[in-house]
C-alpha positions in Angstrom: 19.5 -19.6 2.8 20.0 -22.9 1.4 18.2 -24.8 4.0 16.4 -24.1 6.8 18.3 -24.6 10.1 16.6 -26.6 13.1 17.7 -24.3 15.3 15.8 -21.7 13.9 12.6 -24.0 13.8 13.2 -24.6 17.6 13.2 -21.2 18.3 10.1 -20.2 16.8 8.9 -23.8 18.2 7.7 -24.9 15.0 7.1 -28.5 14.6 7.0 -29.2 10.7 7.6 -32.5 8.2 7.1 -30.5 5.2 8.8 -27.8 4.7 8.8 -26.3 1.5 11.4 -23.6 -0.3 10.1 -20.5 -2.0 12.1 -17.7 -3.6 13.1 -15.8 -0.5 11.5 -17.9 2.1 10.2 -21.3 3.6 6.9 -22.6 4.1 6.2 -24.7 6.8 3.6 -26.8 7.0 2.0 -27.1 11.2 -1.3 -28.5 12.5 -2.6 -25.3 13.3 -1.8 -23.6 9.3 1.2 -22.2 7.3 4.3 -20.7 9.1 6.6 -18.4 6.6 10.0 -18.5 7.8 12.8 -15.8 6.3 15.3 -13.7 7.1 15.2 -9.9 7.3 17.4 -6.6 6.6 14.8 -4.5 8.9 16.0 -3.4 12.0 14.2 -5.3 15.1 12.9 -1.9 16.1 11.4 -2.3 12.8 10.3 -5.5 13.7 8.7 -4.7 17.3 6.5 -2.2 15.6 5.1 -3.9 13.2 4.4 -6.9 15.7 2.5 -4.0 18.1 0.7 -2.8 15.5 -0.7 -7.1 14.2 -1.1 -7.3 18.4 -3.5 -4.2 18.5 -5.2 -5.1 15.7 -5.9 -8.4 16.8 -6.8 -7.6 20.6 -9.2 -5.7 18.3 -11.1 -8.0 16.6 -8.7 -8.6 13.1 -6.6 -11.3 13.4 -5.8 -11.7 9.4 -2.9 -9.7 9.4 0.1 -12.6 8.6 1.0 -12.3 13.1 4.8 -13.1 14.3 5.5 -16.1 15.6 6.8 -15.7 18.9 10.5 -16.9 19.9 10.6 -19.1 23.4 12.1 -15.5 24.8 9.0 -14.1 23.8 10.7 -11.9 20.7 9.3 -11.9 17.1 12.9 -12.6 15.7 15.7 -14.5 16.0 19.2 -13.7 15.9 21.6 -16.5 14.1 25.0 -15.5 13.2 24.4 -12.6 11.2 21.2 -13.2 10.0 17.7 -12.0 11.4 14.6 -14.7 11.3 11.4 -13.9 11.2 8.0 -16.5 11.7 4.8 -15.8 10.5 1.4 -17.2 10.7 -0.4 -17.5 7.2 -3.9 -18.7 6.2 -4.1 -22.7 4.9 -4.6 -20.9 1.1 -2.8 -17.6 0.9 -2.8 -16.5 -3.1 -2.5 -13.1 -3.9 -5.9 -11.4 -4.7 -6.6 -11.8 -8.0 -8.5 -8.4 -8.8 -10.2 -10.0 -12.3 -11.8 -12.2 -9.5 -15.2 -9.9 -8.5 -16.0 -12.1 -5.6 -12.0 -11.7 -4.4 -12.4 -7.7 -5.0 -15.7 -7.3 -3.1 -13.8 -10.0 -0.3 -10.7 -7.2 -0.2 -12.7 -4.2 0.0 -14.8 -6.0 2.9 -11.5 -6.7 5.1 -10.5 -3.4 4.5 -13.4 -1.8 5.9 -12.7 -4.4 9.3 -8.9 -3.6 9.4 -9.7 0.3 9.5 -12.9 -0.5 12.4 -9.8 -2.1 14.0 -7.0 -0.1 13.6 -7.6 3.2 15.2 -6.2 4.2 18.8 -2.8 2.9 18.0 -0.8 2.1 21.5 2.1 5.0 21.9 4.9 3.3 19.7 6.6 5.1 16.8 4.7 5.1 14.2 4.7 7.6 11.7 2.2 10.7 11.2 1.6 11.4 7.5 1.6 14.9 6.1 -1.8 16.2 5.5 -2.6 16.0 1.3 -2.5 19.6 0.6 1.3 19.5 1.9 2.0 16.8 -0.3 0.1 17.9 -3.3 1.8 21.4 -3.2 5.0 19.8 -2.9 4.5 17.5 -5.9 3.2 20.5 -8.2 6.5 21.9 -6.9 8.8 19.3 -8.3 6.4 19.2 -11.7 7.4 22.7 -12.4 10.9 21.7 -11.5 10.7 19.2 -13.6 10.1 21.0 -16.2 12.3 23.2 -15.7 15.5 20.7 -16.3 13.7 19.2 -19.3 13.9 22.0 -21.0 17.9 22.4 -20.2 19.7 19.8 -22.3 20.3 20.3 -25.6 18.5 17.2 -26.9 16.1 15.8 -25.3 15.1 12.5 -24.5 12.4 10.3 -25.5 11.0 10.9 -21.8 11.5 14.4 -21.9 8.8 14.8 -24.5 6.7 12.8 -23.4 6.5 14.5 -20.1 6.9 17.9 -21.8 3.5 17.1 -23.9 1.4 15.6 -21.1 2.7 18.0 -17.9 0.2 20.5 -18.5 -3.0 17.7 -17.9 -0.6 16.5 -14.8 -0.4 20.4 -13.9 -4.1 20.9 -14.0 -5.0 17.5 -12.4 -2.4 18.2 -9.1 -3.9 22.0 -9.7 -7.4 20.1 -9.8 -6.4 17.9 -6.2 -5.7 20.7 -4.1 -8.7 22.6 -5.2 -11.0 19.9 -4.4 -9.5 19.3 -1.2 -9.8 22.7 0.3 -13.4 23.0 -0.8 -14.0 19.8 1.5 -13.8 19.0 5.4 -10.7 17.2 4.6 -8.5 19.0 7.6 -10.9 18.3 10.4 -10.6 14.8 9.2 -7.1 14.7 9.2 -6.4 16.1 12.4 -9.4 13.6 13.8 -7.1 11.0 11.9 -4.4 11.7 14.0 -5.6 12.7 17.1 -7.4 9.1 17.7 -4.1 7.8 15.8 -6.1 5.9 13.1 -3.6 3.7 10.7 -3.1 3.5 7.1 -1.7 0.7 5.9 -0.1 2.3 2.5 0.7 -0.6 0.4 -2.3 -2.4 -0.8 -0.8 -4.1 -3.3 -1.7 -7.8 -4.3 1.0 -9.4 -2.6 -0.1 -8.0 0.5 -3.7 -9.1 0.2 -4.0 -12.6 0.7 -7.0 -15.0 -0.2 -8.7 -17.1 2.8 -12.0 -18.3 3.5 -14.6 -15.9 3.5 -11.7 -13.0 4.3 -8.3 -11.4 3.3 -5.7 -11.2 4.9 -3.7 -7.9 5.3 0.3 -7.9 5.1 3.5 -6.6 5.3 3.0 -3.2 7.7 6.6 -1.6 6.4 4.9 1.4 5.0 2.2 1.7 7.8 1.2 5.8 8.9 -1.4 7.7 11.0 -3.4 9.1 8.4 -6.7 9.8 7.3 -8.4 6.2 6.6 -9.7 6.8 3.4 -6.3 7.2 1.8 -6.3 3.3 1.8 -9.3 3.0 0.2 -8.0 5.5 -2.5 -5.2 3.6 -3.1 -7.0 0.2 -3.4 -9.5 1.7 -5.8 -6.6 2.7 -8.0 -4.8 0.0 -7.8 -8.1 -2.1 -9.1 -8.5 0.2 -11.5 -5.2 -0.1 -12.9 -5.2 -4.1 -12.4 -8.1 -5.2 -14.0 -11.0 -4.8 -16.4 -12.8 -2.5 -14.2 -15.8 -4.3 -14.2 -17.1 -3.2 -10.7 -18.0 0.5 -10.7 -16.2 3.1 -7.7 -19.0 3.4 -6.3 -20.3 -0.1 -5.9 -16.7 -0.4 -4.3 -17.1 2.6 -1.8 -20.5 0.9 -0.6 -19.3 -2.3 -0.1 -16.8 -0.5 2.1 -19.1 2.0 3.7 -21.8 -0.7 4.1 -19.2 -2.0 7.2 -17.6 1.3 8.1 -19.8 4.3 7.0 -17.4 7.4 5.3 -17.7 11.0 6.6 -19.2 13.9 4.9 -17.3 14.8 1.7 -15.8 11.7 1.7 -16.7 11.1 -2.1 -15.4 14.6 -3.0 -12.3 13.9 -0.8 -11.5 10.3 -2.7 -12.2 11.9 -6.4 -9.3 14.1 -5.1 -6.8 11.6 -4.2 -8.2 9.6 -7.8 -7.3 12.1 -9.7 -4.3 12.8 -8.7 -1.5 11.7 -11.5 0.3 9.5 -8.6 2.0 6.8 -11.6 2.7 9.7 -13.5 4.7 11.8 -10.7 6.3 8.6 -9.4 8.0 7.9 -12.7 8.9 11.6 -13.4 10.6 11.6 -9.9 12.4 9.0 -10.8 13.9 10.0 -13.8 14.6 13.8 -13.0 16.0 12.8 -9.6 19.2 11.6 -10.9 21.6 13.3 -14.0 21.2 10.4 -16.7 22.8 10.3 -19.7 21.0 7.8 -21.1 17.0 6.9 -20.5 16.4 3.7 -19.1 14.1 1.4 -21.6 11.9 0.3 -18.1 10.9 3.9 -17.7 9.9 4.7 -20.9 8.0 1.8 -21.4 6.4 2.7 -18.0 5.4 6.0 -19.4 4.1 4.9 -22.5 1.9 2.4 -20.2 0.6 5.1 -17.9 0.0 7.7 -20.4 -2.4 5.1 -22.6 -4.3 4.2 -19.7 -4.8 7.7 -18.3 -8.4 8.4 -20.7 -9.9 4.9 -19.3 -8.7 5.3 -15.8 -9.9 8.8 -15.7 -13.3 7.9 -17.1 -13.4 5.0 -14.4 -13.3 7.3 -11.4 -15.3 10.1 -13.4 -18.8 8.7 -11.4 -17.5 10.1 -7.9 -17.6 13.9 -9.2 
């Protein structure tokens, strides 16, 4: 994708003199903002959902979610050759939020709170339901003890192997810790609330999908989106700021900026310190290297290891106000 083809910009009926090449994509500057032009492996079912779920949302009130650009057919892709375009509509400024930026980080948590106002009563399209947390705790404790299991088979182990081997028992007790907590809370009602009204998670709230605008952020890239309980966004965002910056801004100053625009249910602080505590870094890299016979131990994943492992006493002291 060398160049971007005019009949591609006719289709979409985008009417450009600056157009402006990024890895992976095209910028294209319009009177009425930023178009971002690129083509896609997703399937167009793929594509149709997501543009369902941007159209609900915005019939709702939120309109910052990155919307398809319509073909003159009325499609949200186009078909050239082989390859599948996509158009969408960006803010004038779109730079990923920068969580050492407080006034950014209050600004995310803020649009959150609007996106999940908005994204509840999903239209009847395919999307996902997500397995309730004690499911997908128990089956993670599962794998742990599995894990362990083949750790201990070789006949030399690895670098990983004893680092997981020395720090599985505080994973053990932490996922042990998870379920625990959630059982002793309302959590199921919730869930099955969740899904009943078919509220949506987005479930990747990561910087590249939280854009900077004026006085708002945008919300990207629904790949990933579920019916879920609401407040597993919010866990993730608050781990992902506490693993992204200098932790500055206390949880709990977080939640209430949240809760100040869309109040939480009863347990809900219980409920989060549950998904917070949960070794989610941890688990994702020892899935990833049990999953697969290896000879040899990737450099990335121990590296990764020795990351997550030396941040687990601050991260853990972070979250340690919502008990």
């Amino acid at each position: 994708m060398e160049k971007l083809s005019q009949v591609v910009l006719d289709a979409f009926g985008i009417q450009t003199r600056c157009i402006k090449k990024e890895k992976g994509y095209f910028l294209c500057s319009t009177e009425s903002g930023l178009v971002k032009v690129h083509t896609t492996s997703e399937s167009f079912e793929a594509i149709r959902l997501q543009h369902a779920i941007k159209e609900h949302l915005a019939e709702r009130g939120f309109f910052q979610t990155g919307r398809f650009r319509l073909t003159k057919t009325g499609q949200p892709y186009i078909l050239i050759g082989r390859e599948a375009y996509v158009a969408t509509n960006l803010p004038p400024k779109q730079p990923e939020t920068n969580f050492e930026n407080e006034d950014e980080v209050i600004q995310v948590f803020q649009s959150l709170a609007h996106f999940h106002i908005a994204a509840s009563n999903m239209p009847e399209i395919n999307i996902p339901v997500a397995l309730p947390l004690q499911e997908i705790y128990t089956r993670q404790l599962a794998e742990l003890t599995q894990a362990g299991k083949q750790a201990r088979r070789g006949s030399r182990m690895s670098d990983f192997d004893v680092a997981f081997i020395k720090h599985a028992p505080h994973a053990t007790k932490s996922i042990e810790y998870a379920i625990n907590q959630i059982a002793s809370t309302n959590y199921i009602p919730l869930y099955k609330n969740a899904t009943n009204i078919k509220s949506l998670c987005h479930n990747a709230l990561k910087e590249e999908n939280l854009l900077v605008a004026a006085n708002t952020t945008y919300i990207v890239n629904f790949t990933q989106a579920t019916i879920d309980l609401q407040l597993n966004d919010l866990a993730t965002l608050i781990r992902r700021y506490a693993h992204r910056s200098s932790k500055c801004i206390p949880a709990n100053r977080l939640i209430d900026t949240y809760s100040d625009i869309f109040p939480l249910p009863q347990d809900a602080h219980h409920i989060l310190h549950a998904q917070l505590i949960f070794p989610w870094a941890f688990m994702k890299l020892v899935s990833q290297y049990y999953s697969k016979k290896r000879n040899w131990t990737p450099n990335g994943l121990i590296n990764r290891m020795d990351t997550t492992l030396a941040e687990q006493e601050s991260y853990e002291s972070y979250i340690s106000a919502l008990t």
